[in-house]
C-alpha positions in Angstrom: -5.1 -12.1 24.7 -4.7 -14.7 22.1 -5.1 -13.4 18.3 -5.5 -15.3 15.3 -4.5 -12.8 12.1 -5.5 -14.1 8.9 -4.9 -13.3 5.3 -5.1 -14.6 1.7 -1.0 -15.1 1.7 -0.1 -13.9 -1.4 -0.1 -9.9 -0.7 2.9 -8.5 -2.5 2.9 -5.2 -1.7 1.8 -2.7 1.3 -0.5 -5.4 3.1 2.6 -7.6 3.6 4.3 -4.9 4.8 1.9 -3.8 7.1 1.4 -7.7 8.4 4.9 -8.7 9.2 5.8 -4.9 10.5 2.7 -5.4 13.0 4.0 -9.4 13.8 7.5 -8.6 14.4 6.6 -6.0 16.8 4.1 -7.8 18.3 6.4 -10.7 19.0 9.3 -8.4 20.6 6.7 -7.6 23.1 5.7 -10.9 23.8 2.2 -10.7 22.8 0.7 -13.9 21.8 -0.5 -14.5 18.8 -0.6 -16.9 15.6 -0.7 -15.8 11.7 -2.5 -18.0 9.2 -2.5 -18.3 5.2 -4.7 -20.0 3.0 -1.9 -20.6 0.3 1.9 -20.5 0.4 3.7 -17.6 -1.0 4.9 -14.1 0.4 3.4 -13.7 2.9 3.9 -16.8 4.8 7.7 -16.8 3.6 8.2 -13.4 4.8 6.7 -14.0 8.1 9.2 -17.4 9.2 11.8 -15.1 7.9 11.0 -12.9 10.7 10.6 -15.4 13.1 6.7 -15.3 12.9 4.9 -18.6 13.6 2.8 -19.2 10.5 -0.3 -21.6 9.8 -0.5 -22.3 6.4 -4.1 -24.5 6.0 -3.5 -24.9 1.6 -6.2 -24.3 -1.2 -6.2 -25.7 -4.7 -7.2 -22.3 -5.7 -8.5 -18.7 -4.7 -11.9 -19.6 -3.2 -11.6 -23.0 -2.9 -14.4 -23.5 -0.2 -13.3 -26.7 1.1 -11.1 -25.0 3.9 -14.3 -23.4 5.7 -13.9 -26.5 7.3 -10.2 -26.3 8.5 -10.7 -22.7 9.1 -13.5 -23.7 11.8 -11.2 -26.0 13.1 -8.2 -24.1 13.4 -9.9 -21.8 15.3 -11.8 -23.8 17.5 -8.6 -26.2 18.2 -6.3 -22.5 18.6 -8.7 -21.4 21.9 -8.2 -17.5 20.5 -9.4 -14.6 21.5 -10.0 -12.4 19.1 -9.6 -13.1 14.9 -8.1 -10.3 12.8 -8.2 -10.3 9.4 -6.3 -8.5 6.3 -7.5 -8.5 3.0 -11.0 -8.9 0.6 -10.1 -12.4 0.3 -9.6 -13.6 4.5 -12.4 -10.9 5.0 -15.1 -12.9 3.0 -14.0 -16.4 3.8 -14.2 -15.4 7.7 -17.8 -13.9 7.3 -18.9 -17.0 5.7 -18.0 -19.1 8.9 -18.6 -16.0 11.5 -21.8 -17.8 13.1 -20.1 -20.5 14.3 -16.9 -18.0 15.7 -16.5 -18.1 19.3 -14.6 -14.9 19.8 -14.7 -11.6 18.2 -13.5 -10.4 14.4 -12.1 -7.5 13.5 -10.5 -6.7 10.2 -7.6 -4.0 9.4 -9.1 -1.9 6.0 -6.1 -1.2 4.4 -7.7 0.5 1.5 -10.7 1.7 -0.5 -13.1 -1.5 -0.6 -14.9 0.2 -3.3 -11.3 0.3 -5.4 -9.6 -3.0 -4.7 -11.2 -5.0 -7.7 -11.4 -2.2 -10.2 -10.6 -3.0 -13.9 -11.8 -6.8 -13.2 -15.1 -6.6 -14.9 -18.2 -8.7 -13.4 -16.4 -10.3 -11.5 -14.4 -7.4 -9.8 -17.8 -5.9 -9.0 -19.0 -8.8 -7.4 -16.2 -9.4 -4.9 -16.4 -5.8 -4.4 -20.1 -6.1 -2.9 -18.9 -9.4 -0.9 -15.8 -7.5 0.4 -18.2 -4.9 1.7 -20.5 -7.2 3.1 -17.9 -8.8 5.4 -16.8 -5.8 6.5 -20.3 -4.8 7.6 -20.3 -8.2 9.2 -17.1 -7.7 11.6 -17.6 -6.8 15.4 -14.8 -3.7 14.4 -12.7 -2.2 12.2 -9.3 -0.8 12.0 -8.9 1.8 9.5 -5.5 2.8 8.7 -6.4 7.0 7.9 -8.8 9.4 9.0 -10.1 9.2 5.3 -11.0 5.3 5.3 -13.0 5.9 8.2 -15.4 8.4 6.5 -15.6 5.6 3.8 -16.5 3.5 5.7 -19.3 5.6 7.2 -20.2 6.3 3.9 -21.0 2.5 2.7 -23.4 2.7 6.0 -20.8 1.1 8.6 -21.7 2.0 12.3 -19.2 4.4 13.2 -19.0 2.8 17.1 -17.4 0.0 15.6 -14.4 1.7 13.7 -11.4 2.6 15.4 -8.4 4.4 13.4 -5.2 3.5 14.0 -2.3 4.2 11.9 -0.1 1.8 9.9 3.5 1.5 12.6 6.5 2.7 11.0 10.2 1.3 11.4 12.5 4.0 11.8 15.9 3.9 11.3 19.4 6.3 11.9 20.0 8.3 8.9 23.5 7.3 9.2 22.7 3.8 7.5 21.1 5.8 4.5 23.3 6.6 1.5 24.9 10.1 1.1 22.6 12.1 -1.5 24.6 12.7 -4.7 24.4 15.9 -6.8 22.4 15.3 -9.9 20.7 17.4 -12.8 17.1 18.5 -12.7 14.4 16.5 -10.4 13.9 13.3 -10.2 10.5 11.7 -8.6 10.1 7.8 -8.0 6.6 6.2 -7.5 7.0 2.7 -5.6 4.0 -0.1 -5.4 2.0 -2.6 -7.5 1.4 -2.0 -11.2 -2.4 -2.8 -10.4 -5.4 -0.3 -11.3 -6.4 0.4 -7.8 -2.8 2.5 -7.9 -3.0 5.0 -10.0 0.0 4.9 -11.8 -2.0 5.6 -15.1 -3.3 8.7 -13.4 0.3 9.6 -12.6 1.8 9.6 -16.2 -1.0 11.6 -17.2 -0.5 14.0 -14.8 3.2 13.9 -15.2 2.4 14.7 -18.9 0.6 17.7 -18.4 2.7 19.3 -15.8 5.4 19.3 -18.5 8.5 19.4 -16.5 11.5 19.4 -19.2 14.2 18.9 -16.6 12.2 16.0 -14.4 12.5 12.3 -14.4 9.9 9.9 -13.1 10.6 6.3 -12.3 8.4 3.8 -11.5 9.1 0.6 -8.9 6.8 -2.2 -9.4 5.3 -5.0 -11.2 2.0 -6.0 -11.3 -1.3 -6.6 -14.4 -0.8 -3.0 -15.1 2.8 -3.4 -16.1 2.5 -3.4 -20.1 0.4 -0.9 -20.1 
């Protein structure tokens, strides 16, 4: 089987992750497969760092409809099998050419579709309903946990077409992790995006109110959310 997996390209955080984990694995087992951007940026550079062969088709901005076109194309002209895509952005642009697709689509939801825009205003609320109206639109649906499935039943998806699957994880030997050094009081360390959909607001305020004198909380990340 020959699988197209598209995405926006400029994922920073756990959708990147999950993409080139996926790819990497999927290439060490010889499955065939291509990975296509829209734009250049981490994604498509952390893919050829793994060895992953990237498409990149190039936009002169986030919904620059012009590459419907090249998208059609690329497709047609790649003979796949099935299309997967990851993110709001891939999901939409794929449901606006699915007619014309002639193999399956599935998307991966990696999180809440309800969340993913909040704090943008109008305009948040309106890729928000798009976002969910390409995911209605898919043949099937990956949901990463248990609990995205039972969104997803909730925003009236038909439960025959999601399937969950957990995000893969890389283990490694312990040996290659640094020795734990003794230290004073309790220290906790929140990694990911400085974005709304994260919580990290929700996190200081909780951290507040426990009122732990002799804990530490760090926070890894960057992101609109960072100032605040």
């Amino acid at each position: 089987m020959k699988v197209l997996h598209i995405n926006a390209g400029l994922e920073s955080g756990g959708g990147l992750t999950h993409i080139v984990n996926l790819l990497s694995q999927a290439k060490k087992e010889g499955q065939d497969f291509d990975l296509l951007t829209f734009a250049e940026g981490p994604v498509a550079q952390a893919a050829r760092e793994k060895g992953i062969k990237t498409l990149v088709l190039g936009t002169s901005s986030r919904y620059d409809l012009t590459l419907l076109k090249r998208l059609k194309q690329t497709i047609k002209a790649g003979h796949y099998d099935l299309v997967h895509s990851h993110g709001a952005r891939a999901n939409l642009f794929v449901s606006l050419i699915k007619s014309s697709l002639p193999c399956p689509w599935f998307i991966t939801v990696h999180s809440d579709p309800a969340i993913d825009f909040e704090g943008r205003g109008v305009a948040g609320k309106i890729f928000t309903k798009l976002n969910l109206r390409a995911i209605k639109q898919a043949d099937g649906l990956f949901a990463i946990t248990p609990r995205f499935e039972k969104i997803l039943l909730a925003y009236g998806v038909d439960k025959e077409k999601i399937h969950v699957i957990y995000n893969g994880i890389n283990f490694q030997d312990n040996k290659t992790l640094p020795a734990k050094e003794d230290h004073a009081g309790f220290n906790i360390i929140n990694v990911g995006r400085l974005e709304k959909v994260k919580g990290q607001d929700l996190l200081l305020k909780a951290f507040k109110a426990a009122d732990l004198p002799k804990a530490h909380l760090y926070i890894a990340g960057s992101g609109s959310q960072e100032e605040n």
